[in-house]
LUMMISE-678301 format. One record per residue (C-alpha): residue in one letter; x, y, z. Coordinates in nm, 4 decimals, decimal comma. Each point is the difference from the previous one (the first is absolute). Layout:
% residues N
(node 'A'; (X; Y; Z)),
...
This chain:
% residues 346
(node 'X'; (-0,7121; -0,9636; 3,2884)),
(node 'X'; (-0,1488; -0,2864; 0,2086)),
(node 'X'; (-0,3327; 0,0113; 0,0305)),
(node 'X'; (-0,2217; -0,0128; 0,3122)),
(node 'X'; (-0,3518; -0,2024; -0,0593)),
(node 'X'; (-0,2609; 0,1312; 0,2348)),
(node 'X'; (-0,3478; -0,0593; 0,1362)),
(node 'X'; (-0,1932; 0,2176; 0,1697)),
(node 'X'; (-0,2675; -0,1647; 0,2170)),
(node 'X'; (-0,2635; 0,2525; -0,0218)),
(node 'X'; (-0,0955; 0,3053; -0,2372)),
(node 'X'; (-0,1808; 0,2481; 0,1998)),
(node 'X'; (0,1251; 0,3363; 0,1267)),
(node 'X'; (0,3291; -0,1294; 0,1002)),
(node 'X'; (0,0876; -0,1999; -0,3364)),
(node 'X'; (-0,0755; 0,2934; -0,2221)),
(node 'X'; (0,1365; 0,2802; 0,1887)),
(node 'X'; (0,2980; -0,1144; 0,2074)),
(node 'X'; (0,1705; -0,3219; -0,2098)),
(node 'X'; (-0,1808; -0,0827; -0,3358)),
(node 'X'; (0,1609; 0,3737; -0,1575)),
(node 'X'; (0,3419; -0,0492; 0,1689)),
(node 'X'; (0,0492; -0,3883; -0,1272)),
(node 'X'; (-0,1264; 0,0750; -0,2911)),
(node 'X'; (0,2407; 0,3047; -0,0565)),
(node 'X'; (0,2891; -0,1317; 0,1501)),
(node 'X'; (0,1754; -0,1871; -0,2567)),
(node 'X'; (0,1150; -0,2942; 0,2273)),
(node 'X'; (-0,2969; -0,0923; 0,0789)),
(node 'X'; (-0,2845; -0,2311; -0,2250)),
(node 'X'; (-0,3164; 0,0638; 0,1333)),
(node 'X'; (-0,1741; -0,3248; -0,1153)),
(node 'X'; (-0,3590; 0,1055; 0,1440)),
(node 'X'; (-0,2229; -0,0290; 0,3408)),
(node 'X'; (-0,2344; -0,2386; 0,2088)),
(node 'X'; (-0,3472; 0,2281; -0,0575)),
(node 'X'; (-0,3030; -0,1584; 0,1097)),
(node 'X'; (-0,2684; 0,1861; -0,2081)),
(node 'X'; (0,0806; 0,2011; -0,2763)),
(node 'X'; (0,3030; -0,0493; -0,2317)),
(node 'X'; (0,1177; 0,3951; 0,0289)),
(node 'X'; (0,4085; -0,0414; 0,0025)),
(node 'X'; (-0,0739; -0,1688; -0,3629)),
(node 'X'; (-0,1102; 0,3171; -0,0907)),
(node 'X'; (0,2274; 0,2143; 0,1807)),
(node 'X'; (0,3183; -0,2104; -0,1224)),
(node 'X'; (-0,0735; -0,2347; -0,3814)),
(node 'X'; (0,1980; -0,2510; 0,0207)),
(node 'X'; (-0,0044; -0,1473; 0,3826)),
(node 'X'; (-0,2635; -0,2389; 0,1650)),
(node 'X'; (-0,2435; 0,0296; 0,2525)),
(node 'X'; (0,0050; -0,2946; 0,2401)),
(node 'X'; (-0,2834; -0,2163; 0,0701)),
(node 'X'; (0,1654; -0,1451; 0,3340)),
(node 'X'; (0,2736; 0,0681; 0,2329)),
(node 'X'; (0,1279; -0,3839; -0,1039)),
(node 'X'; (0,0060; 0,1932; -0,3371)),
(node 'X'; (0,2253; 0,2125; 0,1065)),
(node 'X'; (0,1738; -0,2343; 0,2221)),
(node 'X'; (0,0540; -0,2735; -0,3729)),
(node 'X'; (0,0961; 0,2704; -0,2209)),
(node 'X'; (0,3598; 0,0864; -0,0963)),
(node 'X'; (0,0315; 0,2956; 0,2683)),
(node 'X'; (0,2905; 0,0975; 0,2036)),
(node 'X'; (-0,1310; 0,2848; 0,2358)),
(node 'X'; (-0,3465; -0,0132; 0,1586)),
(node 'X'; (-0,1360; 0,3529; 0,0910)),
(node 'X'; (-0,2708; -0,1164; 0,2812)),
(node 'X'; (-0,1948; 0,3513; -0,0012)),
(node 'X'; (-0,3000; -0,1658; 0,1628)),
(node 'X'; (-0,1981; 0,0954; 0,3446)),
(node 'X'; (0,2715; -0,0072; 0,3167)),
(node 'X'; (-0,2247; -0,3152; 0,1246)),
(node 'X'; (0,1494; -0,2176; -0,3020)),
(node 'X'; (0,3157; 0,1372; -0,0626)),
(node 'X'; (0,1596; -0,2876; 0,2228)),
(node 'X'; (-0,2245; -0,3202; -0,1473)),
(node 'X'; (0,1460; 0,1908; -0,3597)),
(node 'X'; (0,3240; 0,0543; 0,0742)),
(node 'X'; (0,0555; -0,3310; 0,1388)),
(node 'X'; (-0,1607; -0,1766; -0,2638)),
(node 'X'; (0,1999; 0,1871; -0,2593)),
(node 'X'; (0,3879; -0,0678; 0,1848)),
(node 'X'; (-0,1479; -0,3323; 0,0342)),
(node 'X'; (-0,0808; -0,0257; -0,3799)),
(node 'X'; (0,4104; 0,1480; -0,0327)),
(node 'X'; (-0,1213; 0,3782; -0,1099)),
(node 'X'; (0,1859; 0,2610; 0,1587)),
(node 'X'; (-0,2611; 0,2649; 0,1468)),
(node 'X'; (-0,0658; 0,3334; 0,0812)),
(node 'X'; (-0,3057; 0,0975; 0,2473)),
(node 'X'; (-0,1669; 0,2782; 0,0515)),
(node 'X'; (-0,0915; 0,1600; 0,3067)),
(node 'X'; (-0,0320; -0,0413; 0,2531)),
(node 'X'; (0,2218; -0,3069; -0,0300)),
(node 'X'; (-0,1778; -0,2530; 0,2070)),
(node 'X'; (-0,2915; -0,0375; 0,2373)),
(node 'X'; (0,2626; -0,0330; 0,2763)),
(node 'X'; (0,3399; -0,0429; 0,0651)),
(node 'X'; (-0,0334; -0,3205; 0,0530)),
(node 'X'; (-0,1016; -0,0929; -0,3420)),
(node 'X'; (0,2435; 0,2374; -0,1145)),
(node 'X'; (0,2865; -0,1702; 0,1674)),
(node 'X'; (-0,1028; -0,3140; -0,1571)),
(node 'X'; (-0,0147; 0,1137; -0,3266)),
(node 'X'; (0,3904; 0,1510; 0,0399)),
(node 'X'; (0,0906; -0,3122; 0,1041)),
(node 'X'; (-0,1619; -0,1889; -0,2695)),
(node 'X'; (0,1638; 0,2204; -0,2859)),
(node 'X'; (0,2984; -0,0931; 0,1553)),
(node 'X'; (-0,0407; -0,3373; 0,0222)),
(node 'X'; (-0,0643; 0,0364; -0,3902)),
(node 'X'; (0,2621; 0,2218; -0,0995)),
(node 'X'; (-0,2679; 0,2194; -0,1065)),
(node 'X'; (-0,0788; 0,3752; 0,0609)),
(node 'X'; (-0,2467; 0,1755; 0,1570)),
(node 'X'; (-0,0333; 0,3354; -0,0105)),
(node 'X'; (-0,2847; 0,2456; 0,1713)),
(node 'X'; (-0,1083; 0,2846; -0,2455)),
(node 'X'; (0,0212; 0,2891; 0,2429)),
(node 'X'; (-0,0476; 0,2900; -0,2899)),
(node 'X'; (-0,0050; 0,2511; 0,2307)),
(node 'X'; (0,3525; -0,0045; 0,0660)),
(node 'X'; (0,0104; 0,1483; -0,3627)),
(node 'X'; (-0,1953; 0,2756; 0,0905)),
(node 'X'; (0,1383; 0,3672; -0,0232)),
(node 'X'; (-0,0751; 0,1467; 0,3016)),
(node 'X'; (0,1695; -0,3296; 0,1596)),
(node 'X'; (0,2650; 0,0388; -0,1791)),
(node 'X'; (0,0528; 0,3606; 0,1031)),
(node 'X'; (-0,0595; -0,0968; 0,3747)),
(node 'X'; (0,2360; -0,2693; 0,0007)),
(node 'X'; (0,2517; 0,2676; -0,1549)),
(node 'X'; (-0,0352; 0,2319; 0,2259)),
(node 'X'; (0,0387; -0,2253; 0,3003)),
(node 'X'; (0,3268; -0,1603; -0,1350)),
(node 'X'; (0,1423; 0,3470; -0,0095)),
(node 'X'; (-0,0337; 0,0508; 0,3322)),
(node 'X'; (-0,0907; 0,3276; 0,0289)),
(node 'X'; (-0,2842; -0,0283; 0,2545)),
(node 'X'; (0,1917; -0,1482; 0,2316)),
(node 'X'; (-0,0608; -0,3272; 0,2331)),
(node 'X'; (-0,3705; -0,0203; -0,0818)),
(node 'X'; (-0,2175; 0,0355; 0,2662)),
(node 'X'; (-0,3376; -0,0785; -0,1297)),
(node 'X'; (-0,1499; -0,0936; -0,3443)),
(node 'X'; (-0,3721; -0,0280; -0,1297)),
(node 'X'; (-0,1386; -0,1819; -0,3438)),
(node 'X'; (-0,2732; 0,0578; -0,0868)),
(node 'X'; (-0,2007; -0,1278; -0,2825)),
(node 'X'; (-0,3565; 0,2205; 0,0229)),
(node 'X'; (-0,3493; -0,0161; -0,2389)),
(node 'X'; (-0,3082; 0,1173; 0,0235)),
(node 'X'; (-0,2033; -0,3018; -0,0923)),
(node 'X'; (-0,3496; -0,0755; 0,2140)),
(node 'X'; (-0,0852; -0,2625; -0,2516)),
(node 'X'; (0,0389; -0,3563; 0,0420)),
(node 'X'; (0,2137; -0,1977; -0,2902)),
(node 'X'; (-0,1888; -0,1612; -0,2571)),
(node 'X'; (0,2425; -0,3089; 0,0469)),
(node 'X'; (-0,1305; -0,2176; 0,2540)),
(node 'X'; (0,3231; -0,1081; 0,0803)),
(node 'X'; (0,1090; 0,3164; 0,1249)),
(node 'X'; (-0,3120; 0,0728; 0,2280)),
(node 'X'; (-0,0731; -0,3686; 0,0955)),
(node 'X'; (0,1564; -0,1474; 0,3669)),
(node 'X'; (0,2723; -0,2506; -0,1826)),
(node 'X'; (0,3675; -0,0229; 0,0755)),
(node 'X'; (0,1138; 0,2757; -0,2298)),
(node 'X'; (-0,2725; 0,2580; 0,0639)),
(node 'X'; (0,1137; 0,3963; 0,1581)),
(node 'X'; (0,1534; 0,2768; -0,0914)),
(node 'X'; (0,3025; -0,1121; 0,2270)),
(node 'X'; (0,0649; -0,3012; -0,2476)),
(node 'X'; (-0,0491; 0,2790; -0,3001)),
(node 'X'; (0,1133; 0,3013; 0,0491)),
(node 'X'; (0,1836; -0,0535; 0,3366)),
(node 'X'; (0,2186; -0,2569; -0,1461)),
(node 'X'; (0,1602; 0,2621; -0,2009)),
(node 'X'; (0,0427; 0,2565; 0,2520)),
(node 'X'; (0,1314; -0,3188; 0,2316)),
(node 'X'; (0,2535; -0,1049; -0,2523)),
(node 'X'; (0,1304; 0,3557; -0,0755)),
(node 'X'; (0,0543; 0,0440; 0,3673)),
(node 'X'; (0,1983; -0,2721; 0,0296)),
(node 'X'; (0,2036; 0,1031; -0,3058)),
(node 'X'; (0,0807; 0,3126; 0,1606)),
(node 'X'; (0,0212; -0,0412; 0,3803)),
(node 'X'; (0,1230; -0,4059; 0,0087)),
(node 'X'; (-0,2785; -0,2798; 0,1884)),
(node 'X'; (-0,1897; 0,1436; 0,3375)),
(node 'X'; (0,0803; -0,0892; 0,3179)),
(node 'X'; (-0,4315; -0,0064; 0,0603)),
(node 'X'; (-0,3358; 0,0689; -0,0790)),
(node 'X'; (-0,3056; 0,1954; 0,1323)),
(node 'X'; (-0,2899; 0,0299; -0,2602)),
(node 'X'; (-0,3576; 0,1572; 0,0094)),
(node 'X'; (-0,1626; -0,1771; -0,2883)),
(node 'X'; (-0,4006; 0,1301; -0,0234)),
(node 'X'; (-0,2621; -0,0138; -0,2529)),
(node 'X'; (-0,1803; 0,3559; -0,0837)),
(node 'X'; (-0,1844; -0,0564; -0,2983)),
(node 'X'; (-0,3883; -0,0781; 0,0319)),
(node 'X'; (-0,0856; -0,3507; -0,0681)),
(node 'X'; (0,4212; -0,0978; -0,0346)),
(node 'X'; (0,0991; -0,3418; 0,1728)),
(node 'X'; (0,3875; 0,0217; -0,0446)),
(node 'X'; (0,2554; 0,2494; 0,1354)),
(node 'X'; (-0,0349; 0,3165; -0,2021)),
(node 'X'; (0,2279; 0,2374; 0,1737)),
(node 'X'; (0,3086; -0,0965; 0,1655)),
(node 'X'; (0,2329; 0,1746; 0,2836)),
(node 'X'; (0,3529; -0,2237; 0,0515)),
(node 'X'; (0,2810; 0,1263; 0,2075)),
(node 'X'; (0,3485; -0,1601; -0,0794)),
(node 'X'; (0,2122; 0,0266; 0,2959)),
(node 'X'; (0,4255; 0,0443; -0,0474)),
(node 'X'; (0,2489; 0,0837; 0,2730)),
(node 'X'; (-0,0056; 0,3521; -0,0716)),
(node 'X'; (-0,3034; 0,0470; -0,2486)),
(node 'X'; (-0,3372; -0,0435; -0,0484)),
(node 'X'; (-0,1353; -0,0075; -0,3058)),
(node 'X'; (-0,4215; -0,0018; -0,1103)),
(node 'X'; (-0,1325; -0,1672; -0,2805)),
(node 'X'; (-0,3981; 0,1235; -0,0390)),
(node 'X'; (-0,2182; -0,0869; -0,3105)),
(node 'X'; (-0,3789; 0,0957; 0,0226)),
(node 'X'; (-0,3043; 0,0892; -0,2302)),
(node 'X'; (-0,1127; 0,3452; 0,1424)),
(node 'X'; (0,2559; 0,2290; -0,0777)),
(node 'X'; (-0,1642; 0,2373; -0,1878)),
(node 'X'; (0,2897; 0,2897; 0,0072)),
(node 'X'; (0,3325; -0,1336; -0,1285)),
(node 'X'; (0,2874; -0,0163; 0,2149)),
(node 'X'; (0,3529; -0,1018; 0,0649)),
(node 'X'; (0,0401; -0,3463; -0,0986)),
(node 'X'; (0,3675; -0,0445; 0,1183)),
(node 'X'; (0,0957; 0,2401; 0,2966)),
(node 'X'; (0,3354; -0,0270; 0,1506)),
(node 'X'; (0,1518; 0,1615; 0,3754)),
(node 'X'; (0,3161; 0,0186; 0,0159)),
(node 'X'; (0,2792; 0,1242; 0,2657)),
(node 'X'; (0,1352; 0,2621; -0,2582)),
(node 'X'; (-0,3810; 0,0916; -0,1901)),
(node 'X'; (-0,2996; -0,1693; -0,1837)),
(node 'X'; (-0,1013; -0,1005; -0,3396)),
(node 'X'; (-0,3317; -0,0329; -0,1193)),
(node 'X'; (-0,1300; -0,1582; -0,3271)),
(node 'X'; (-0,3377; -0,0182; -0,1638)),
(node 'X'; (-0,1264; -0,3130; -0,1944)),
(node 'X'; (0,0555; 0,0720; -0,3714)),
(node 'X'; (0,1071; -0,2626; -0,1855)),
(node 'X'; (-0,1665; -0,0151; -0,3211)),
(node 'X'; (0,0230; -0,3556; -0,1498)),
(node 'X'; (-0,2373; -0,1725; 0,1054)),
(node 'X'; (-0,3054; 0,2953; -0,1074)),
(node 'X'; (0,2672; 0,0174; -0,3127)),
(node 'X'; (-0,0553; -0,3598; -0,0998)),
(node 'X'; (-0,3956; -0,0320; 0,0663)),
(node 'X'; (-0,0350; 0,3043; -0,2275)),
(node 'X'; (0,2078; -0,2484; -0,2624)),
(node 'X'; (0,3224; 0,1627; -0,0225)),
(node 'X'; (0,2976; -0,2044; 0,0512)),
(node 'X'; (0,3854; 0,0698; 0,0981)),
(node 'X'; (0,0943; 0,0274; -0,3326)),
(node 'X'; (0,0570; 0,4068; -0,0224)),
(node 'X'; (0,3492; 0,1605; 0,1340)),
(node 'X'; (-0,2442; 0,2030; 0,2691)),
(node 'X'; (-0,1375; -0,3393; 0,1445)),
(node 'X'; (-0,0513; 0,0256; 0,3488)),
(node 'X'; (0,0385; 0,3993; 0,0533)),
(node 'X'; (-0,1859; 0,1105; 0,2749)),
(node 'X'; (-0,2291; 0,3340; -0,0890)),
(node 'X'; (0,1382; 0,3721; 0,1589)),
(node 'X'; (-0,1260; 0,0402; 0,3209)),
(node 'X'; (0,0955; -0,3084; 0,1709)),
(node 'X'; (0,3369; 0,0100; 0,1309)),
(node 'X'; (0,1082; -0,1187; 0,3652)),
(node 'X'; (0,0362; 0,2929; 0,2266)),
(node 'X'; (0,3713; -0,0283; 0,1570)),
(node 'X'; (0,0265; 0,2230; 0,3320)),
(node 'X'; (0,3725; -0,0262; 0,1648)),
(node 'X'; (0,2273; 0,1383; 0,2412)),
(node 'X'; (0,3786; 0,0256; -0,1394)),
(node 'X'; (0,2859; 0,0744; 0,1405)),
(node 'X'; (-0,2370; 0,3161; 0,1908)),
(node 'X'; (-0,1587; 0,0952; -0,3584)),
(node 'X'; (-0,3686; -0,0957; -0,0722)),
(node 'X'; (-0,0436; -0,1485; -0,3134)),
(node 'X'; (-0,4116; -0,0507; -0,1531)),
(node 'X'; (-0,0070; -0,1253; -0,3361)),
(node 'X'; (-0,1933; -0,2294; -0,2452)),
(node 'X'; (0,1673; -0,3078; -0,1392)),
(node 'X'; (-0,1730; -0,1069; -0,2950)),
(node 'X'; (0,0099; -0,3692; -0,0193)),
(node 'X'; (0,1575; -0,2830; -0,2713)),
(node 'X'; (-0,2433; -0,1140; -0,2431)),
(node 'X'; (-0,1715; -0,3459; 0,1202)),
(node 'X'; (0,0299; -0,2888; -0,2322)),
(node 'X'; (-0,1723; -0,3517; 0,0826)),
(node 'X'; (0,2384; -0,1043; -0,3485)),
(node 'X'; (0,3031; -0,0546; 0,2730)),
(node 'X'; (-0,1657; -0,2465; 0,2039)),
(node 'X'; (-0,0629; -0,2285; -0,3599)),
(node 'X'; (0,3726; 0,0623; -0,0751)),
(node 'X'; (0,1219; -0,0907; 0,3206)),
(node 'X'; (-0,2100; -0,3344; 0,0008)),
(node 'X'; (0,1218; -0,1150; -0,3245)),
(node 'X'; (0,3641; 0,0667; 0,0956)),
(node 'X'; (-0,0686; -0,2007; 0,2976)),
(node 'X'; (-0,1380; -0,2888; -0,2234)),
(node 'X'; (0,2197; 0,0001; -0,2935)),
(node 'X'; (0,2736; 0,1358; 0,2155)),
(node 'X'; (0,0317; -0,1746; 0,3426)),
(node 'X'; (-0,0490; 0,2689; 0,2436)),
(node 'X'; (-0,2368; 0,1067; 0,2303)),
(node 'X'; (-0,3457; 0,0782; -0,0611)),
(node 'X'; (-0,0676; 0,3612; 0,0159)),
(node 'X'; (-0,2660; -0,0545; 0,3428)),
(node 'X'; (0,0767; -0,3657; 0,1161)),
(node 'X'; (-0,1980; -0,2178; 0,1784)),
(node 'X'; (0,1884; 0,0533; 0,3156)),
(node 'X'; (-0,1074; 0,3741; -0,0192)),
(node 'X'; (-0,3616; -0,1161; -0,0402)),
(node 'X'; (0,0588; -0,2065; 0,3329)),
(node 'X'; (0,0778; 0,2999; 0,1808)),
(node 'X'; (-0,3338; 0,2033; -0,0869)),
(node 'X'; (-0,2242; -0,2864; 0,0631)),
(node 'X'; (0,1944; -0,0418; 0,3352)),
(node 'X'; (-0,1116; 0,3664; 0,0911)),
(node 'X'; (-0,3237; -0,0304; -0,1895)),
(node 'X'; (-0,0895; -0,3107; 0,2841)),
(node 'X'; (0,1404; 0,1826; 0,2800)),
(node 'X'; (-0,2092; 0,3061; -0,1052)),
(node 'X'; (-0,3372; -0,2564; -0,0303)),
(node 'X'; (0,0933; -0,1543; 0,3547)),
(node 'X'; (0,0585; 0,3795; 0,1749)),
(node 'X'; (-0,3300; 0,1355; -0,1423)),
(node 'X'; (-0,1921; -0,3073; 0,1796)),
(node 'X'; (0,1939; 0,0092; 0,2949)),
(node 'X'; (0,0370; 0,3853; 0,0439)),
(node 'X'; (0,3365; -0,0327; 0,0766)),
(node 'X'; (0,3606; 0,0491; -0,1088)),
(node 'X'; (0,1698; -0,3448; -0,1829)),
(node 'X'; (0,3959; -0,0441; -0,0108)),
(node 'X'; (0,1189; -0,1596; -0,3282)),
C-alpha cells in the first residue's frame, strides 16, 4: 500500500484530537511527526515520529502532505509556502483569511499540480449526515426556510490569544460559522446575498462572539447563528418546508469521544446516544406523519480515506479548494454587511 508521509504543523488541540489519531490509524498514511514550538508531546503520544524544530523542517524533510492546522491568520503564508516547497496540503478551517488569499492558493496548487484540500470535519458529522438525508429525500418539500445553529454557553474568554486577539483570523464567524457556512452551501448550492449582524456580548471580548447571517436563494432563506449564551439547548438544524419540518439537535459525539481518548476503532464508533434523533413532522398524501429518524453514525475516518484516494488515486479531494472559495466569499460578504448594515449580492 503506498504510503502517505505527513506533517502536521502544530500539536495542540487540533493535532491530537482531529488528525494525529486518524493518520496515525489509517494505514495509508505515515505520520512522520509535527512543528511544536515548546514541548516535544507527539514524541510521546506517537514513539517513533519527530517533532519539528522549524516549519523549513518540515518544509526539507521527505513529506508528501502538509496538514497546516495552525491559527486561520497563517494558514495562507503555510499553505503557500508548503505548495511552493511541492507538498500537497490540507488546511484547516476556516480555509483562509479571505477569499482572496484563498483564490490564490487554488490557483497556485494548480499551477503545481498539487492538491489542496480544506478539512471541513463537520461534514462527517452525524446529525449532518442525517440532515443532508433527509433533504435529498424530499419529503419536506421545496424548502422554505432553514436555520444552523451552532450554540454554547461559554462567558469565558479563550486562553489562546489568537482566538481573542483583533488579527485576521479572529471570530466565531471564521470558527464556528465557517462550518455552518460550508454545510449550507453543501445543502442549498452558493447564495444569491448576504445580510449579517455580527456583535460581541462577552465582557471584556474584542472579536465577534455571536453571529446572525442570512443567506438569501430565490425561494429560501436560510440562517446560520453561532453564539456563546445559549444556556438551554436547542435545534441546531431546523428545516420549513412546503410539505412539513424537520428538526435536529447537535449530537455528534466524536469530537467529546476523542478528547476523552477513545478513537474510531470500535464497530459502535460514531453512534449518537438515545434521545437525540431529528424530529420529522410531514404532510403525505393528506396523512400526518411525526416520527424520529435516528441518524448514521459520524466518522471523521472518511474524510482521511477520501484524501488519500485523491492522492494516490487522481481524483478529487474530498472538500476542494474551490469549495473553500465559496465560504470565504460569503464569510467577506457577511464582514462587509455587518459594517455597512446592509444586504450584499454575491
Amino acid at each position: 500500500m503506498q504510503k502517505i508521509k505527513t506533517a502536521l504543523l502544530s500539536y495542540g488541540m487540533s493535532g491530537q484530537v482531529f488528525h494525529a489519531p486518524f493518520l496515525h490509524l489509517h494505514p495509508g498514511f505515515d505520520l512522520r511527526g509535527s512543528w511544536e514550538r515548546s514541548r516535544q508531546k507527539i514524541e510521546e503520544d506517537y514513539p517513533g515520529v519527530r517533532s519539528y524544530p522549524s516549519l523549513d523542517a518540515v518544509l526539507h524533510d521527505d513529506v508528501d502532505l502538509v496538514i497546516v492546522n495552525t491559527p486561520v491568520a497563517t494558514h495562507f503564508d503555510y499553505a503557500k509556502r508548503a505548495l511552493k516547497a511541492g507538498k500537497h496540503v490540507s488546511v484547516e478551517k476556516a480555509f483562509t483569511s479571505n477569499a482572496a488569499e484563498a483564490e490564490e492558493l487554488e490557483a497556485l496548487a494548480t499551477q503545481k499540480g498539487l492538491k489542496i484540500c480544506v478539512f471541513q470535519n463537520r461534514r462527517w458529522d452525524s446529525d449532518f449526515q442525517l440532515v443532508r438525508n433527509v433533504l435529498n429525500e424530499g419529503v419536506l418539500g421545496p424548502i422554505v426556510e432553514a436555520e444552523l445553529h451552532f450554540d454554547r454557553y461559554n462567558p469565558n474568554l479563550s486562553p489562546k490569544q489568537h482566538k481573542e486577539t483583533p488579527n485576521d483570523g479572529a471570530g466565531i464567524l471564521k470558527d464556528l460559522g465557517s462550518h455552518l457556512i460550508d454545510q449550507a452551501v453543501q445543502l442549498f448550492g452558493f447564495p444569491e446575498g448576504v445580510f449579517a449582524d455580527l456583535r460581541v456580548t462577552r465582557d471584556e471580548s474584542v472579536v465577534d462572539d455571536c453571529i446572525d447571517v442570512l443567506l438569501y436563494y430565490p425561494q429560501t432563506r436560510v440562517r446560520i447563528k453561532a453564539g456563546f449564551f445559549v444556556m438551554e439547548p436547542q435545534a441546531a438544524y431546523v428545516l420549513h418546508g412546503k410539505k412539513g419540518s424537520f428538526l435536529k439537535p447537535r449530537a455528534d459525539v466524536q469530537e467529546n469521544d476523542l478528547k476523552a481518548g477513545n478513537r474510531p476503532t470500535s464497530h459502535n464508533w460514531g453512534y449518537e446516544p438515545d434521545g437525540a434523533e431529528g424530529i420529522l413532522h410531514i404532510e403525505n398524501g393528506g396523512i400526518i406523519e411525526r416520527r424520529h429518524l435516528a441518524a448514521p453514525p459520524g466518522n471523521y475516518l472518511h474524510f482521511f480515506e477520501a484524501l488519500y484516494q485523491s492522492l494516490t488515486g487522481g481524483g478529487e479531494v474530498p472538500v476542494p479548494a474551490s469549495d473553500g472559495v465559496k465560504t470565504m466569499r460569503i464569510i467577506d460578504a457577511a464582514i462587509q454587511s455587518s459594517a455597512a448594515k446592509s444586504y450584499i449580492p454575491l
